[in-house]
C-alpha positions, 0 to 999 in steps of 0.5 A: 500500500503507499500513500499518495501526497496530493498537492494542497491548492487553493482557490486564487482569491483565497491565495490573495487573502493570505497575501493580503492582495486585492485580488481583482488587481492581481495578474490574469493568470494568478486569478485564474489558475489554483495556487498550491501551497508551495507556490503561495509559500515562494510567492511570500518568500520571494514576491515578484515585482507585481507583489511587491508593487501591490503591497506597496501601493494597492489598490489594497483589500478591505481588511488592509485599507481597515488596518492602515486606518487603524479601524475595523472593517465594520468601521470602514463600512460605517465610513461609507468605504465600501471599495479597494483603496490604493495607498495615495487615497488611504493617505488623503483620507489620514491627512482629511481626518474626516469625522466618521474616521475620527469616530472610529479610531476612537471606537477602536482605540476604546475597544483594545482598551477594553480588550486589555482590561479584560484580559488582565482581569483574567490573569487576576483570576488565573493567578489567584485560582492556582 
């Protein structure tokens, strides 16, 4: 009896979610083969210049634009944010600071605040309880 290895591959948009690309931006070829796990694992090792490029200026996945903002996504979306934003546009929104943004990062900032209260509450209990 001997075991076949079968290759682990991924859809392309699940590829460019671990890559953090938008993946409508990425080359035709990449959107439309399946990427194995070796070829995502070279693809973050050694980015080609199309990568490199993305990463750089975009246009850049929800989850990305919400991080460079220092929001959450459901912020973004709050914001009215709803497509790909290239690096340039992430940019004038920060120096904008319109008030929906401003809002928002207080949101957040209130949120890991609240997130650290709690988890130092559970290091209490975790201490005294052993």
């Amino acid at each position: 009896m001997t075991s076949h290895k079968t290759t682990q591959t991924m859809k392309p948009a699940t590829a460019a979610k671990k890559l953090g690309v938008y993946l409508e931006a990425t080359p035709a070829e990449f959107q439309e083969g399946v990427v194995s796990r070796t070829e995502l694992n070279a693809l973050q090792a050694d980015p080609p210049a199309w990568l490199q490029e993305l990463r750089r200026n975009g246009p850049h996945p929800r989850p990305v634009v919400a991080a460079k903002l220092g929001i959450s996504i459901a912020g973004l979306a709050r914001g009215g944010v709803t497509e790909a934003l290239t690096t340039e546009q992430i940019e004038a929104l920060k120096n904008e600071a319109p008030e929906w943004l401003q809002k928002e990062r207080a949101t957040q900032a209130e949120v890991r605040k609240e997130a650290v209260r709690i988890k130092e509450k559970q290091a209490e209990r975790a201490a005294r309880e052993s």
